[in-house]
ZAZATOR-342581 format. One line per 3 residues: number of its first residue (from 0); for each residue x, y, z of C-alpha. Coordinates in Angstrom, 1 decimal. Layout:
N
NUM> X Y Z ~ ...
***
This chain:
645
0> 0.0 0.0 0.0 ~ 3.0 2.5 1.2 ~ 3.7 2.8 -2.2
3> -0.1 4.0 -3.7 ~ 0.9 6.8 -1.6 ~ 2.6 9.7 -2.9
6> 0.7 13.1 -1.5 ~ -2.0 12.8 0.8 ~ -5.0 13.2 -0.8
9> -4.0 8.9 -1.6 ~ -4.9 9.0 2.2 ~ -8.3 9.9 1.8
12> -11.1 7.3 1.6 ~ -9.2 4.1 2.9 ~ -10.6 2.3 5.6
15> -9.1 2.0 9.1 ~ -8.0 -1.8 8.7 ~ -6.4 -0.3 5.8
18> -4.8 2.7 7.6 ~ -3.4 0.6 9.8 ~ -1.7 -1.6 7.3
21> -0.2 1.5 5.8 ~ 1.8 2.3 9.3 ~ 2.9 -1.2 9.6
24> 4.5 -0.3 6.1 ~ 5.6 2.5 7.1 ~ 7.6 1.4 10.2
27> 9.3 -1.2 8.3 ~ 10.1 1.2 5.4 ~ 11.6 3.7 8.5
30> 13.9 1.1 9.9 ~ 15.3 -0.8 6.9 ~ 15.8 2.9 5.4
33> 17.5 4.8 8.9 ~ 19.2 2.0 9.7 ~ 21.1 2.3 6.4
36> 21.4 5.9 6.9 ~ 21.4 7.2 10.2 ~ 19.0 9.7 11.4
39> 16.4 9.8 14.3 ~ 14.5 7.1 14.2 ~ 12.5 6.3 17.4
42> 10.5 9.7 17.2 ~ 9.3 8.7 13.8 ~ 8.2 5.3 14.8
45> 6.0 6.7 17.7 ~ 4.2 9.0 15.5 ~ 3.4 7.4 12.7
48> -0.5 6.8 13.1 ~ -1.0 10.3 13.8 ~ 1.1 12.3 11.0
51> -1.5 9.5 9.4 ~ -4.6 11.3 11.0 ~ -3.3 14.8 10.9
54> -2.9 14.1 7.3 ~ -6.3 13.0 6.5 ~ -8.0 15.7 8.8
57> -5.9 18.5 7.3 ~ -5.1 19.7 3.5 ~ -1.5 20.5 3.5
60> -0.3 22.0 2.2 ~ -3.1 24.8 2.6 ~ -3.5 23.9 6.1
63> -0.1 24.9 7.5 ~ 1.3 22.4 9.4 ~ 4.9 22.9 11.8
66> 7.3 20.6 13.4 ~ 8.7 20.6 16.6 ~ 11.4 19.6 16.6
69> 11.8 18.7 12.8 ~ 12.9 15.5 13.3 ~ 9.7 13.9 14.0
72> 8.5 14.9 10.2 ~ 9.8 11.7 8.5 ~ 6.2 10.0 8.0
75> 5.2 13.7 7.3 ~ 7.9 13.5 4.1 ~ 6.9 9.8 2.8
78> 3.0 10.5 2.7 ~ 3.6 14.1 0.9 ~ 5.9 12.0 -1.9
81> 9.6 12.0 -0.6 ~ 9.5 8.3 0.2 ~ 11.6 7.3 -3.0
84> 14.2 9.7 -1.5 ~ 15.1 7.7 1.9 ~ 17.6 6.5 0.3
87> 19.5 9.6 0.4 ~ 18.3 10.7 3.7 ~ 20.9 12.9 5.3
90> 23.4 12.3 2.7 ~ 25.2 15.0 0.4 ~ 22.6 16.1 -2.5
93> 19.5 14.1 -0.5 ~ 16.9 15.1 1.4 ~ 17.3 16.8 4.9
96> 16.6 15.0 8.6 ~ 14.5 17.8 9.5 ~ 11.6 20.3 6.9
99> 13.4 21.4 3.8 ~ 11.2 24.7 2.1 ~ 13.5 23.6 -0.7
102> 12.0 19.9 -0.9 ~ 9.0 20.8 -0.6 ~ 5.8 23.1 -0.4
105> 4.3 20.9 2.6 ~ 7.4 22.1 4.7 ~ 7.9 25.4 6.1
108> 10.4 25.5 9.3 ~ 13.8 23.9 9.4 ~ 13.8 23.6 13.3
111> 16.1 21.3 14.5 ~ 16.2 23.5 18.0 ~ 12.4 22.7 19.7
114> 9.8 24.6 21.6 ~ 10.3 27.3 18.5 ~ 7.3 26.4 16.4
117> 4.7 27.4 18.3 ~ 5.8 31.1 17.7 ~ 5.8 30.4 14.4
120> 2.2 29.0 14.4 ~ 1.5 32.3 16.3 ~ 2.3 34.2 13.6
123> 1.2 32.2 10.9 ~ -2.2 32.2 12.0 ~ -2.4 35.9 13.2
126> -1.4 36.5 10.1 ~ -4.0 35.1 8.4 ~ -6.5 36.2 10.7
129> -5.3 40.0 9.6 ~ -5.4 39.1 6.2 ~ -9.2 37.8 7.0
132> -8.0 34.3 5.6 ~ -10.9 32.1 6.7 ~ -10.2 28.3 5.3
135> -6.5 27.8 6.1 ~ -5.4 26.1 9.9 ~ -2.3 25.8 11.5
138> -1.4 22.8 13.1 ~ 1.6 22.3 15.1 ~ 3.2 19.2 16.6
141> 4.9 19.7 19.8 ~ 6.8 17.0 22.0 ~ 6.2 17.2 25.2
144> 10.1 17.4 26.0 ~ 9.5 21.0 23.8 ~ 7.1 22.1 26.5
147> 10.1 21.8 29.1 ~ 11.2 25.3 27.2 ~ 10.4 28.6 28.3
150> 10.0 29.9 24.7 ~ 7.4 27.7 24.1 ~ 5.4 28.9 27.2
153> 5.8 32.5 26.1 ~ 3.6 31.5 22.9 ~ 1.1 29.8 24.2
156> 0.6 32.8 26.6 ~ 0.4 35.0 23.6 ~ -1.5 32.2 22.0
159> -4.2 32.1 24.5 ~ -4.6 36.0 24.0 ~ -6.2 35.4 21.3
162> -9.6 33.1 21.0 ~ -9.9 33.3 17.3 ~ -6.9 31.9 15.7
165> -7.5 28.9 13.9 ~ -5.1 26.7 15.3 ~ -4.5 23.4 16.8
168> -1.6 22.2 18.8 ~ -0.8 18.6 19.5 ~ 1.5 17.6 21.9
171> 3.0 14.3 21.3 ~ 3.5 12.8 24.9 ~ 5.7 10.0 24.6
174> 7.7 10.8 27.9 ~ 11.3 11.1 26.6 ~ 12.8 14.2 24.8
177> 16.8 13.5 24.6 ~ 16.1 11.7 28.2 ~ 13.1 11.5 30.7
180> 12.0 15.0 30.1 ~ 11.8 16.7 33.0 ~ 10.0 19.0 35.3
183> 6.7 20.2 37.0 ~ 5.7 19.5 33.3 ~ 6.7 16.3 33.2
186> 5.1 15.3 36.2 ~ 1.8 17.3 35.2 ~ 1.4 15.4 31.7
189> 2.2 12.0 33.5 ~ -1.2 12.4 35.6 ~ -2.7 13.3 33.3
192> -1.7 10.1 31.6 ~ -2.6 8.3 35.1 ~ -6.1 10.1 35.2
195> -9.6 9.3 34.0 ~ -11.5 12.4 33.1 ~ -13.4 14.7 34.9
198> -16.8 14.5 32.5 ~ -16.9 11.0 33.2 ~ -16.6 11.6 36.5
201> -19.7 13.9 36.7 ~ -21.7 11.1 34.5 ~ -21.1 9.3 37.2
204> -22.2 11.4 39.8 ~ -24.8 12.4 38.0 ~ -26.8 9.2 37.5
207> -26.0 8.3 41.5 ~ -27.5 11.9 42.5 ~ -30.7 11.9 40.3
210> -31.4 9.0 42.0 ~ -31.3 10.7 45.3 ~ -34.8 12.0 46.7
213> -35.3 15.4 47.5 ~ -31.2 16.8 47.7 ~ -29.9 14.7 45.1
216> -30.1 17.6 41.6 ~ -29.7 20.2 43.3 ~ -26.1 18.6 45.0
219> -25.6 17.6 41.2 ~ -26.0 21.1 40.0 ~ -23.8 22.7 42.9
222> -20.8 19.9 42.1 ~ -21.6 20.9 38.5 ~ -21.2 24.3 39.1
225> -17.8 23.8 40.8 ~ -16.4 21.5 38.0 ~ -13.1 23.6 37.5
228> -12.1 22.3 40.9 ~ -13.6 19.1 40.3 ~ -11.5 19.2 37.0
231> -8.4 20.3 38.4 ~ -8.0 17.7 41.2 ~ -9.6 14.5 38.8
234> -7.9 15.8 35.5 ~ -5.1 18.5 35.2 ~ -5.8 19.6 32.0
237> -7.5 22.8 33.9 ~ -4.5 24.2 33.7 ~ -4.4 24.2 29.8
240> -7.7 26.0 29.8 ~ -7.0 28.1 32.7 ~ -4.5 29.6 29.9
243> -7.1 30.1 27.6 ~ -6.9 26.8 25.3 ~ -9.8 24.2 24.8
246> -8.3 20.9 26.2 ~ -8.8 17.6 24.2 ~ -7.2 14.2 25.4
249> -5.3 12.4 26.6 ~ -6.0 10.5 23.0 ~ -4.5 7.0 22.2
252> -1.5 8.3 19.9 ~ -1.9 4.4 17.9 ~ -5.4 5.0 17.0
255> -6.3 6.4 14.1 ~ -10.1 6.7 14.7 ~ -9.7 8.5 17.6
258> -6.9 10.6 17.2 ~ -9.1 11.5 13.9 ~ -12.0 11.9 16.0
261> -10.0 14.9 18.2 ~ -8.5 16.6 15.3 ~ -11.8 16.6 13.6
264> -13.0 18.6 16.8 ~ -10.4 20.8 16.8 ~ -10.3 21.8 13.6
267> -13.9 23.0 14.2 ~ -13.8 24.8 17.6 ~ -13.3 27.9 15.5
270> -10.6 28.9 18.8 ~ -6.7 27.4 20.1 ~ -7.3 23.7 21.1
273> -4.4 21.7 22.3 ~ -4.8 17.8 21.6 ~ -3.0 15.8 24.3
276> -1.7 12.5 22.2 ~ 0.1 9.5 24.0 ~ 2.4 7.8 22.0
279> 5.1 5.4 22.3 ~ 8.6 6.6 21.1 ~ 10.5 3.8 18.8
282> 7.0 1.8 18.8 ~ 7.5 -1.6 16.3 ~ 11.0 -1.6 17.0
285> 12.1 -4.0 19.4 ~ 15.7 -2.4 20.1 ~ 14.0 1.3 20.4
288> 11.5 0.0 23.1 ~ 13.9 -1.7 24.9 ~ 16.5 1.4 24.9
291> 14.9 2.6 28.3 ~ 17.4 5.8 27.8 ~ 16.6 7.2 24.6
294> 14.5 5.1 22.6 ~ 17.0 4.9 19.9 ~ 16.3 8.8 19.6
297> 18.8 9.2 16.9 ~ 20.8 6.2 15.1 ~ 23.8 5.9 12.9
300> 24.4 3.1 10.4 ~ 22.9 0.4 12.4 ~ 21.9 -3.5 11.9
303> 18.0 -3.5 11.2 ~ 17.6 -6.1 13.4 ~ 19.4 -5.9 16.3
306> 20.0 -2.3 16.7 ~ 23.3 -2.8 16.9 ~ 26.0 -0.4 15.1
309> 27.6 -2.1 12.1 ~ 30.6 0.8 11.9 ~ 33.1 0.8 14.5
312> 33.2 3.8 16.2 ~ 36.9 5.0 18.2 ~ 36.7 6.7 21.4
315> 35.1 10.2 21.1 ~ 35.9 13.5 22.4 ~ 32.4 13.2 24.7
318> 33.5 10.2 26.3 ~ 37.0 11.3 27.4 ~ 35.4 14.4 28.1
321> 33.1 12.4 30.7 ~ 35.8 10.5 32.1 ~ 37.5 13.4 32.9
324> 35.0 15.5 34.4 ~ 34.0 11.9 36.7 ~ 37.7 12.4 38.0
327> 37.7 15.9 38.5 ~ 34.1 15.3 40.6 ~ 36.1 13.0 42.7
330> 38.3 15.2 44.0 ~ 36.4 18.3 43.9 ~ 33.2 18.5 45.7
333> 31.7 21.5 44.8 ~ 31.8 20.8 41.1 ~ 28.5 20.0 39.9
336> 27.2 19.5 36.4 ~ 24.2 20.7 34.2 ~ 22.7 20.1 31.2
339> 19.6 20.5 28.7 ~ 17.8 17.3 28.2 ~ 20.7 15.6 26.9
342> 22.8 13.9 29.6 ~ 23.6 10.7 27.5 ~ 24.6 13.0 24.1
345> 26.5 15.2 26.5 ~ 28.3 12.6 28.6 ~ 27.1 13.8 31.9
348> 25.2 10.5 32.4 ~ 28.3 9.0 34.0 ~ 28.9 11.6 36.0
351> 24.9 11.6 37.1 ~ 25.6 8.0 38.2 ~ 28.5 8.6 40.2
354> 27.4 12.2 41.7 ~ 23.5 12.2 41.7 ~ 22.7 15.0 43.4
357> 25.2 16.9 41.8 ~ 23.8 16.7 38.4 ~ 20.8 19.1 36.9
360> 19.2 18.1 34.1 ~ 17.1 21.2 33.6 ~ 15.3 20.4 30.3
363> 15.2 21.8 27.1 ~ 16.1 25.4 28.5 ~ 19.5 26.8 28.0
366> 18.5 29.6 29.0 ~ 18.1 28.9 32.5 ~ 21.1 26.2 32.5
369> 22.8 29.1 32.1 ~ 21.1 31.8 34.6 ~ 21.0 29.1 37.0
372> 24.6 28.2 37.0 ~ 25.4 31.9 38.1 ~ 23.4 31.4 40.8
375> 25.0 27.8 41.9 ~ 28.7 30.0 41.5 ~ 27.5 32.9 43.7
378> 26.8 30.9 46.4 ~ 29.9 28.7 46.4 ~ 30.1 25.9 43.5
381> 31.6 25.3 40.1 ~ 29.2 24.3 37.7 ~ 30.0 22.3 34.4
384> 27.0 22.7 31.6 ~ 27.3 21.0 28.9 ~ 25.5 21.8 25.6
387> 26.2 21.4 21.7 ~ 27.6 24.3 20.7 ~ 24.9 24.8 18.6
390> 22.4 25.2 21.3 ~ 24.2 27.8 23.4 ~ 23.5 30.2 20.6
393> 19.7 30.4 22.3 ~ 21.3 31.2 26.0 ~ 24.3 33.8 24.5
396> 22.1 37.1 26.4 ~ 22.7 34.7 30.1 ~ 26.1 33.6 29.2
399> 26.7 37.5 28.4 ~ 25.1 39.5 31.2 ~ 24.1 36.7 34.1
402> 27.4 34.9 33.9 ~ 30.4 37.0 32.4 ~ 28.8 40.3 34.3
405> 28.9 38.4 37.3 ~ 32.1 37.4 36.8 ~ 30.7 33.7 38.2
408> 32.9 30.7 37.7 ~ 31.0 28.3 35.6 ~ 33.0 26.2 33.2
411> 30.6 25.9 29.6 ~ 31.6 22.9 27.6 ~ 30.4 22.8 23.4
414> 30.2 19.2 22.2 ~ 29.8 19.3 18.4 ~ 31.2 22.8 17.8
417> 32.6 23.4 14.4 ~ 31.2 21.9 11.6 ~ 28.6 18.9 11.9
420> 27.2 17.8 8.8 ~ 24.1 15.4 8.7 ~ 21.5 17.3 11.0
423> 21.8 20.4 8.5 ~ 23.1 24.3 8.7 ~ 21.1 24.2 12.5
426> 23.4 21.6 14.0 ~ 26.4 23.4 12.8 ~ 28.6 24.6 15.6
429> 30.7 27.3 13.8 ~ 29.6 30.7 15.8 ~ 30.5 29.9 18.8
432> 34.1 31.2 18.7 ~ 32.8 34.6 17.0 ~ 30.1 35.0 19.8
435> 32.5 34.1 22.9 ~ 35.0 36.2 21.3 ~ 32.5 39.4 22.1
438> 32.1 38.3 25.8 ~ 34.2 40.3 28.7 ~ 36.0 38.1 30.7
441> 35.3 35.0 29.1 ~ 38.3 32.1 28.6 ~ 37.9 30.1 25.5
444> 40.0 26.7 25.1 ~ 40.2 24.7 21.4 ~ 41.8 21.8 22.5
447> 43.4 20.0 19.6 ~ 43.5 16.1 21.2 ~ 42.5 14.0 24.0
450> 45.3 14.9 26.1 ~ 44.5 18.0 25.8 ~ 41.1 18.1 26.4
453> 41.8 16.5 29.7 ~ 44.8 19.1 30.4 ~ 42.1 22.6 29.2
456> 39.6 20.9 31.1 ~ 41.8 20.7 34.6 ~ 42.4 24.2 33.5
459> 38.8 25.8 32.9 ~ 37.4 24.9 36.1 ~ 40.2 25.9 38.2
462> 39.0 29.0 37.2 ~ 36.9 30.5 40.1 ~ 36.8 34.2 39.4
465> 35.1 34.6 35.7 ~ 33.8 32.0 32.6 ~ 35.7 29.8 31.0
468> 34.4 27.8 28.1 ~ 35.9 24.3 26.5 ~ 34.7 23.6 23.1
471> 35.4 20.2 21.0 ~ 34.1 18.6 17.9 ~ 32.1 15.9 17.1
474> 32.9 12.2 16.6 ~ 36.0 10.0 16.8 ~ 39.0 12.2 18.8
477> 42.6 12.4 16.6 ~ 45.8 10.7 18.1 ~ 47.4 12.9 20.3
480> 49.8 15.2 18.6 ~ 52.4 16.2 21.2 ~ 54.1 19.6 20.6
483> 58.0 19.9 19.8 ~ 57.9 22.6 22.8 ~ 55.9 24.6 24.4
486> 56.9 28.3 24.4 ~ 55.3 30.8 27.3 ~ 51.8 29.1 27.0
489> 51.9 28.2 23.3 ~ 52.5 25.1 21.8 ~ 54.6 24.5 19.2
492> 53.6 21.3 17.1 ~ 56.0 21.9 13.8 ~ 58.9 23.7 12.8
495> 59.8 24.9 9.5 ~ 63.8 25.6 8.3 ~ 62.4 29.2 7.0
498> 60.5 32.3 8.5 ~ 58.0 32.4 5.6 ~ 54.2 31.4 7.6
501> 53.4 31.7 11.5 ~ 50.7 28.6 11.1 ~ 48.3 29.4 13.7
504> 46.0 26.2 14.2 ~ 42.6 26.2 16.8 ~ 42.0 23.3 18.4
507> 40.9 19.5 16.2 ~ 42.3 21.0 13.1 ~ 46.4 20.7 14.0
510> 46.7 17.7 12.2 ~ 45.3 19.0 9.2 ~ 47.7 21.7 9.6
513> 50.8 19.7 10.4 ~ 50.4 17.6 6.9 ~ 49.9 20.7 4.8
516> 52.7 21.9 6.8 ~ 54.9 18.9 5.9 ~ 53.4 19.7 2.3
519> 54.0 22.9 1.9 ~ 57.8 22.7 3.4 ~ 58.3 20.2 0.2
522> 57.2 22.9 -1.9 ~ 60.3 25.0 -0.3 ~ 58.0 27.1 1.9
525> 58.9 27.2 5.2 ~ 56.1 26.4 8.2 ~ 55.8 26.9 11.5
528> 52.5 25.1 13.0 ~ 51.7 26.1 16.5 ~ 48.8 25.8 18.8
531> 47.4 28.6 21.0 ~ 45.7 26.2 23.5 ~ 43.8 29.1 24.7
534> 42.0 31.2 22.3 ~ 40.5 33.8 24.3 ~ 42.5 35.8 25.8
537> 45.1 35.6 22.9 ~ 48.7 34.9 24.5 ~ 50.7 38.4 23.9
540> 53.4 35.4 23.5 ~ 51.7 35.3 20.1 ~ 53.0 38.4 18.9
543> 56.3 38.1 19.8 ~ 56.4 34.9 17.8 ~ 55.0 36.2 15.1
546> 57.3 39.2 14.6 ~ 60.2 36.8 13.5 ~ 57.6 35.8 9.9
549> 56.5 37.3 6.8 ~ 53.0 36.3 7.6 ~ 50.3 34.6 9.4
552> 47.5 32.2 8.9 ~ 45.0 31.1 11.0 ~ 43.0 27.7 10.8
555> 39.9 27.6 12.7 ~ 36.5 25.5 12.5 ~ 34.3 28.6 13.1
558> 32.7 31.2 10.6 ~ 36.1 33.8 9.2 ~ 34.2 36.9 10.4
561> 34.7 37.3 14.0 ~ 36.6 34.8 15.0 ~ 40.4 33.9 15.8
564> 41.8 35.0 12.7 ~ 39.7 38.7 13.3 ~ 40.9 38.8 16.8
567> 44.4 38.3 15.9 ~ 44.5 40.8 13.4 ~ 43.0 43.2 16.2
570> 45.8 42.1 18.4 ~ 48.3 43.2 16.0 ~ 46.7 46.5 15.1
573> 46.9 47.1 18.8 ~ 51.0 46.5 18.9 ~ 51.3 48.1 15.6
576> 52.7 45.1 13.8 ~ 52.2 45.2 10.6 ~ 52.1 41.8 9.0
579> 49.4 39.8 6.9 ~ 47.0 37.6 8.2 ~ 45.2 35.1 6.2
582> 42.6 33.4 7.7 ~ 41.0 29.7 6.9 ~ 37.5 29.1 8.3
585> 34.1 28.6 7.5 ~ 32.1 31.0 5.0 ~ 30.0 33.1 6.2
588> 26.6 31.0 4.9 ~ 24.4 28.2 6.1 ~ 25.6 24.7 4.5
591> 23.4 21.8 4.0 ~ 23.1 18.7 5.3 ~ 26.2 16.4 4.3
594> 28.8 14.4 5.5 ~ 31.5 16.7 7.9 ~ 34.8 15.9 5.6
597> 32.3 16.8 2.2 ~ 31.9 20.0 4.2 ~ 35.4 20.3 4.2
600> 36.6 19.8 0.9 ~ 33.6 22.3 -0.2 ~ 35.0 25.0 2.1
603> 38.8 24.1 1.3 ~ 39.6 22.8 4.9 ~ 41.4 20.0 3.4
606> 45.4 18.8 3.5 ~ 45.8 19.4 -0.6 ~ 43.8 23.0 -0.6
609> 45.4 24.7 2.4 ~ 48.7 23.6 0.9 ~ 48.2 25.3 -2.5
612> 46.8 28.4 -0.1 ~ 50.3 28.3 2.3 ~ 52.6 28.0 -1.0
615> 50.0 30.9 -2.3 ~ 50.5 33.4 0.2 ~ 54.6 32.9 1.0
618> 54.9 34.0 -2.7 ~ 53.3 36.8 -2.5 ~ 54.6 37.8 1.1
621> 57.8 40.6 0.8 ~ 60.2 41.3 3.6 ~ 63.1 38.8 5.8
624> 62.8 37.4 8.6 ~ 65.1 35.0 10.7 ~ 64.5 32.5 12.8
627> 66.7 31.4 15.7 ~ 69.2 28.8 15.2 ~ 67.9 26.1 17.6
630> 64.2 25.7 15.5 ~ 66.2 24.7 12.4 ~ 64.9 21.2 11.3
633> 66.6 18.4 9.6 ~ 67.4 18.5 6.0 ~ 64.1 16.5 5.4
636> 61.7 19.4 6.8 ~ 60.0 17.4 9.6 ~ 59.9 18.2 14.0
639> 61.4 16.0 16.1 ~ 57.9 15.2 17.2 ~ 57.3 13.9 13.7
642> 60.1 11.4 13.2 ~ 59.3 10.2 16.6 ~ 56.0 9.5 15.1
***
């Protein structure tokens, strides 16, 4: 049947028994496809019967309909005709993990960071409420781990304003975001879950009272009369409507019928209803159900069957990061850690097992990880929070004015900075280092290995008196690249016989620039590689070195506008040094989803390109410069540290 379907309107007069073939199809089609793939698939599996229902209740792509987060949209993309294209989900050229506008007219958000859409439904449908748009909805499907975001309570208060915008929210309650979700939140929704409701409760009633002589209506009608407290302590959802939004649910999220039923209500209120829907994250999927942490939440290249990853994976920088912040929580007891809904991505999971009550998981809400962290450093302990990079974008105005104005010492660490590749241009960590670079007081560390990260680590939270802030990339860490010295802070990983290029390398990138070093010097220009450690404040060491060579270039895994290379050049200006810096980053542009080393090569972050750009520049550089005797290499252009290697 899956394959009858290529836009929704194929959804339309089929029978239930048949509707419920089709999702059988369609799980199967998600797990041999991700599992080939990658890509998230335990949301998809638990949603599947209702992108169904919210299909055949609503005509996208009139009716508007949002994603939050995106990743639950992959039924959405096979029943509005991208199902051929799963074979190329996530890859180079393919279709995106999350809505693509350039895929298609049924998608309209790429949001990858959740509890954002329901501002964009806001404004969607007040738009066409201005415009005096009568036959168009807006329907958005929230998790319930998106609800654990402030933003997303600041839109349904604005939401609620407002009694006649035709829109429908459903929040798909499977209870895990990244993790348990957490919260007040959490534990409203679950009785909810736990809870029959209140009308059936007054049916009840009802039939016992009429059947009481004399005081039995008018008790009825007084209990009647007080059903909002009735409602609040039998069913919760009072405090749904409290805010102004019709209630509907809980609804069986596996039932087509019913969750039809609901929608079909909704859609006619003619006023904001929210549509409670349980489902089952990873449902169909033996290995998702049984994955008690994360319901196979997102999944590289795995065996359809087992679940079990078919590429082996080497250690990553997350997990020596967790080991090393375990060990530094041994020995220091006021270090505690924090993080977003994502202790298992972030690595704080080990360190919740070990130190319990020293670990926050505060939801998805950066924005008070981060406000609340100042607080836990005013009143005596060092906090650890632990984000993608990507995510501390939506906290930058608390790590700006709560934390660095407070000078408070709480140690921010960026997993996945730099460039990520699959989950699209919103998954890309490449601002960071031009957004920390603005902050006063803050201490930015790039290490370039494991050893290093352990070392910068040690180093960030020993810092008690202002920020600091570690950031790392993603996936498999390099081999440790020891330096041939390390001069007044600065480590230097490669010599060159010649003054000609000051290499500047930050952090995962050295041993990209060590090969195009080694490159380059058979090319007869001469490279020094070296490797700040510590971006933020630049070492002054740095421009002492770099009086003794005709130029400078800087390699870094951010956007070129802002970051290392722009505060280096400001650095110079400042000592009125007047040499050329020529920086290597990432364009200023959004980059779609591919793999990170096709990235690369696109941008020129490769051994072969930043060669040709080293050779490039020493030809076009003019002065002398000399370099002291003891740097000189051997005759065959590599460090020590290289023929060691």
């Amino acid at each position: 049947m899956l394959e009858e379907i290529n836009t929704p309107a194929n959804l339309q007069g089929r029978t239930y028994p048949e509707l419920d073939q089709l999702a059988g199809e369609i799980r199967s089609f998600l797990i041999e496809k991700v599992s080939r793939t990658g890509g998230h698939l335990g949301p998809n599996l638990g949603v599947v019967e209702l992108t169904i229902a919210m299909h055949r209740i609503f005509d996208s792509p009139k009716d508007v309909m949002l994603f939050d987060t995106g990743h639950q949209s992959y039924v959405h993309k096979i029943l509005t005709g991208r199902g051929k294209d799963f074979d190329q989900l996530r890859q180079k050229g393919g279709i995106s993990g999350y809505p693509n506008r350039r895929e298609s007219a049924h998608d309209v958000i790429e949001n990858s960071h959740a509890s954002g859409a329901l501002s964009w439904a806001h404004g969607i449908a007040s738009a066409f409420k201005i415009q005096k748009i009568a036959d168009r909805k807006v329907v958005a499907l929230v998790g319930d781990g998106a609800l654990t975001g402030g933003m997303a309570w600041e839109a349904l208060n604005n939401i609620a304003a407002n009694d006649e915008l035709p829109l429908v929210i459903i929040v798909n309650d499977n209870e895990r975001s990244y993790s348990p979700t957490i919260g007040g939140l959490a534990t409203y929704l679950s009785t909810l879950r736990a809870t029959s409701g209140y009308e059936r409760f007054l049916d009840w009633g009802k039939g016992v009272l009429e059947k009481t002589p004399v005081v039995g209506q008018p008790i009825y009608e007084t209990l009647h009369g007080v059903k909002k407290g009735i409602k609040d302590i039998v069913a919760p959802q009072g405090m749904f409507e409290d805010l102004g939004l019709k209630y509907i649910g809980p609804v069986d999220g596996h039932n087509i019928a019913a969750i039809e039923d609901s929608l079909r209500l909704a859609k006619n209120y003619g006023a904001p209803v929210l549509v409670h829907v349980i489902t089952e994250k990873g449902r169909g999927h033996a290995p998702a159900v049984q994955d008690e942490a994360e319901k196979f939440h997102a999944v590289g290249i795995v065996d359809a069957e087992t679940g079990e990853p078919l590429a082996k994976s080497g250690t990553s920088w997350t997990s020596i990061f967790s080991e090393e912040l375990v060990a530094l929580g041994g020995e220091r007891e006021d270090l505690v850690a924090i993080t977003a809904a994502m202790l298992g991505p972030t690595g704080l999971d080990k360190f919740q097992r070990q130190f319990p009550t020293r670990t926050f998981d505060v939801g998805i809400a950066e924005q008070h990880a981060a406000a609340s962290a100042a607080g836990m450093a005013f009143a005596g302990l060092h906090p650890v929070v632990a984000v993608y990079s990507t995510f501390l974008n939506r906290a930058f105005d608390q790590l700006l004015l709560d934390v660095a104005l407070h000078k408070a010492g709480v140690t921010f660490v960026l997993d996945r900075a730099g460039v990520t590749g699959d989950d699209g241009p919103s998954h890309n960590g490449i601002w960071d280092l031009a957004l920390s670079g603005i902050v006063p007081g803050l201490a930015v560390a790039a290490p370039r290995d494991g050893a290093r990260l352990r070392e910068l680590l040690r180093e960030a939270v020993a810092i008690n008196d202002g920020p600091s802030l570690l950031r790392f990339p993603k996936g498999a860490v390099v081999a440790d690249i020891p330096a041939f010295e390390r001069r007044d802070g600065i480590d230097v990983l490669y010599r060159g016989e010649s003054a000609d290029i000051l290499f500047v390398s930050v952090g995962a990138l050295a041993q990209i620039a060590v090969e195009a070093a080694a490159q380059a010097y058979r090319e007869g220009v001469g490279v020094t590689v070296i490797d700040p450690r510590w971006v933020k404040p630049l070492n002054q060491a740095l421009v002492t070195m770099a009086r003794r060579y005709k130029s400078v270039v800087v390699l870094e895994d951010g956007i070129e506008h802002g970051g290392i290379a722009s505060t280096i050049s400001e650095l110079f200006r400042e000592h009125e040094l007047e040499i050329p810096v020529h920086s290597i980053g990432v364009p200023l542009e959004f980059f779609e989803h591919a793999k990170r080393a096709e990235i690369f090569n696109e941008i020129g972050i490769t051994v072969q390109s930043i060669t040709r750009s080293l050779v490039g520049w020493s030809s076009t550089n003019s002065g002398a410069a000399s370099i002291e005797e003891e740097t000189q290499l051997p005759q065959d252009g590599t460090s020590n540290q290289l023929r060691s290697r």
